[in-house]
N, C-alpha and C positions, 0 to 999 in steps of 0.2 A: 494421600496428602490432604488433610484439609484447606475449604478453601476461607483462607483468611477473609476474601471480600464481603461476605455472608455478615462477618461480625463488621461488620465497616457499614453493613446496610445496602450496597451496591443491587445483593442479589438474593433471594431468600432458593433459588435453587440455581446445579451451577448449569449457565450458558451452556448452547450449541456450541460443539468444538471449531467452530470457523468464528464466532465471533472475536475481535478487535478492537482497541483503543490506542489510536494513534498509528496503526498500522501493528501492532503490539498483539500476538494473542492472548486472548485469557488467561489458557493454560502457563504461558507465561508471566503472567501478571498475578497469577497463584503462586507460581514458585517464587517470585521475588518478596512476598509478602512474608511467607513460610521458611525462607531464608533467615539462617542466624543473624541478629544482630541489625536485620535491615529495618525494622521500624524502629529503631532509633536513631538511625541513622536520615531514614526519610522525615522523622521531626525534626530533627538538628537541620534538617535546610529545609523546612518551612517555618521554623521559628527563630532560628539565628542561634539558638543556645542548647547543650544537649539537655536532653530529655529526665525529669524525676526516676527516680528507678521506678519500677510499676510491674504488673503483671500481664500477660498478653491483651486479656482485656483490656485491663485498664490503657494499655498504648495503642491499643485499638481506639476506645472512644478520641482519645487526644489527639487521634491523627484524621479520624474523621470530623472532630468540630474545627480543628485548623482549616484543614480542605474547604470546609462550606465555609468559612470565614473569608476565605483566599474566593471562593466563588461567588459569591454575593457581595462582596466589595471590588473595589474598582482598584484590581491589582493585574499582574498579566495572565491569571488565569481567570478572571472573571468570566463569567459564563460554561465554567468548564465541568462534567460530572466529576466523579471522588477519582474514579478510576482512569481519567484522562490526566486530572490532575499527579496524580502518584505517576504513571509513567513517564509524564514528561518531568518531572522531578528526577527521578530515576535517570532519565534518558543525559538531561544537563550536568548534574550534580556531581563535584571531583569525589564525593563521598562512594560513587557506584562505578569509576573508571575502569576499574578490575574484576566487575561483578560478570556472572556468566549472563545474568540480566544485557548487559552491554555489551558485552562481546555477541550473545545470540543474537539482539535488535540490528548492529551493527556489521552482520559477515555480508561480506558481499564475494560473489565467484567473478570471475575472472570473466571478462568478454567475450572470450568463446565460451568459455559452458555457459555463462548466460543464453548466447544467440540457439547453443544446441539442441537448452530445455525448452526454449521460447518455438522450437522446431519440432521437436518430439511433442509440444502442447498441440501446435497445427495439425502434424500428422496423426492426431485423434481423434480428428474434425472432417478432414480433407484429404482426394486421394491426390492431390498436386502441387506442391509449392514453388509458386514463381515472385520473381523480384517485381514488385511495385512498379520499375522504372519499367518494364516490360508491357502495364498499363496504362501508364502514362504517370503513375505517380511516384515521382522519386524522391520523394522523402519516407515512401514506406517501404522498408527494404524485404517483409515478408509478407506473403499473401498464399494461404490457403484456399484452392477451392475444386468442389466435386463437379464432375460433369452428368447427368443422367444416363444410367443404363444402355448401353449401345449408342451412343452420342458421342464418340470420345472426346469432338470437336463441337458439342453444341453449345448451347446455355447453361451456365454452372447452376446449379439446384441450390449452393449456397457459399457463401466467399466470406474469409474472414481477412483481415487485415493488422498488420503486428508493428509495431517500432520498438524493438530493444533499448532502453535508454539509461544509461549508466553513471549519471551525473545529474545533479536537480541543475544545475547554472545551467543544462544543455533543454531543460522543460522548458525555461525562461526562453530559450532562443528559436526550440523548434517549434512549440505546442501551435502558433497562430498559421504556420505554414503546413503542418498536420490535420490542421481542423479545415484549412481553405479546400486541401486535397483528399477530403472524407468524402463520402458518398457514392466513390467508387467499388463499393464490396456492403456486402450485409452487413456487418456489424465492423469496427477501426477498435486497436487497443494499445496504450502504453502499455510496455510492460517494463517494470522496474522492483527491484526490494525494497521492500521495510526500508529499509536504512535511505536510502535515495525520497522517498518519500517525505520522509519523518524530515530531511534534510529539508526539502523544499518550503516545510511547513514549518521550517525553522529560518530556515531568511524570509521568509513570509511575514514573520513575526516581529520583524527587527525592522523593514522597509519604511514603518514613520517613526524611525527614529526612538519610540517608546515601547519596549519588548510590550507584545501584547499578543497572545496565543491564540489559533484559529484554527485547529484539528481539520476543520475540513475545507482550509483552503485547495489543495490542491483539488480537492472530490471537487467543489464546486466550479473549480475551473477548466477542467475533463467534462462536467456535465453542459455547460454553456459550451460545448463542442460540439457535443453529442458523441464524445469518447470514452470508451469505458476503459479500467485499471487491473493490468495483469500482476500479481504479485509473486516476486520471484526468490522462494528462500527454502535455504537447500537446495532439493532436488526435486521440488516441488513447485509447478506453475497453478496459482488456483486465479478465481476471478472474484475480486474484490467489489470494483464496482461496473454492473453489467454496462455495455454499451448501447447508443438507439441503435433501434434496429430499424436499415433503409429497405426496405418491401421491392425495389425496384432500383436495384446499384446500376450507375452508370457506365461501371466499365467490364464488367466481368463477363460480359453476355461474349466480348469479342478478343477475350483470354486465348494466349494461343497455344497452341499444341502444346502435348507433354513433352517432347523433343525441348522445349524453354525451359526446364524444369529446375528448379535448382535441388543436383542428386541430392537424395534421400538418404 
């Protein structure tokens, strides 16, 4: 497949397969371009009206000078690249409702397969998994960690910390009582899909009142935590953005037995 963003200017060769726009991957963001019918579509709602007939190029240029138009003016994508732009186009737009673009951005699994991949992620970290409240921190309901060799009971070599979270309104309510109770384990991490993300940074957007778009609202509000962002789509747990790492966690040194454990 070629990749359309090439002619758009985006990229003169194509991205690592983990890069992202909007929580969006490339890969994905190749296919929606490549899609029948869809840059016509993505001009008719950046321009209000459909598009001259034209030829791939030519609705290439026309959709990249709208983008930069829409980004160097004081619209709600100001400040935004081509390819943030296009996806959140994509992502709003009753024009893409049915597109597999949409449906893929927007699967979410069920709360238990979430909790179970978010567990199989640990146990490829960690030979332990116990409940947070067991540390004293009960708003993290998963905590991976190894103990050193012949130790079974000593100080953990390295602890990770997990909050499965399935709703962005639920970021809103927990995030500032996640970040108080950090520091208890190496590294803390939300983990959530695309779609739960992409949502946050969608009322994110809307909060004064004058839609105005901020891709990395949530990244920046994880980072003034010192939390990093698990991304959960498919069947697949990868780490979007890394967490601090604390040199010296407060709670894991007096982790107890694996008899606590929560089975594997």
């Amino acid at each position: 497949m070629p990749s359309y963003r090439s002619g758009l200017g985006f990229s003169a060769s194509i991205p690592h397969a983990t890069q992202r726009y909007c929580y969006a991957r490339s890969s994905a963001l190749d296919q929606l371009l490549a899609a029948p019918g869809a840059l016509e579509l993505l001009l008719t709602e950046l321009t209000g009206e459909p598009p001259l007939p034209g030829s791939v190029v030519d609705q290439l240029a026309q959709l990249k000078r709208h983008a930069i138009h829409r980004s160097v003016t004081r619209t709600a994508f100001h400040g935004l690249s081509l390819e943030e732009i296009v996806v959140l186009c994509a992502y709003t737009s009753p024009y893409f409702e049915d597109s597999s673009f949409r449906s893929q951005l927007l699967a979410e699994p069920s709360t238990t397969e979430q909790w179970e991949l978010c567990k199989s992620w640990l146990r490829a970290r960690a030979s332990h998994i116990v409940a947070g409240e067991e540390l004293g921190a009960r708003r993290w309901p998963l905590v991976g960690h190894s103990t050193r060799a012949g130790e079974a009971e000593g100080p953990s070599r390295f602890a990770v910390a997990v909050a499965p979270v399935t709703h962005s309104s639920t970021l809103d309510r927990d995030l500032p009582g996640l970040g108080v109770e950090s520091g208890f384990a190496h590294e803390h991490y939300i983990a959530c899909t695309p779609a739960t993300a992409l949502d946050y940074v969608r009322r994110a957007a809307t909060l004064g009142g004058i839609l105005r778009w901020d891709p990395f609202a949530l990244d920046r509000r994880l980072r003034s935590l010192g939390l990093g962002l698990l991304l959960v789509e498919g069947r697949e747990v990868s780490v979007y953005l890394p967490a601090r790492y604390h040199p010296s966690p407060l709670g894991i040194s007096s982790a107890p037995p694996p008899s606590g454990a929560i089975p594997r």
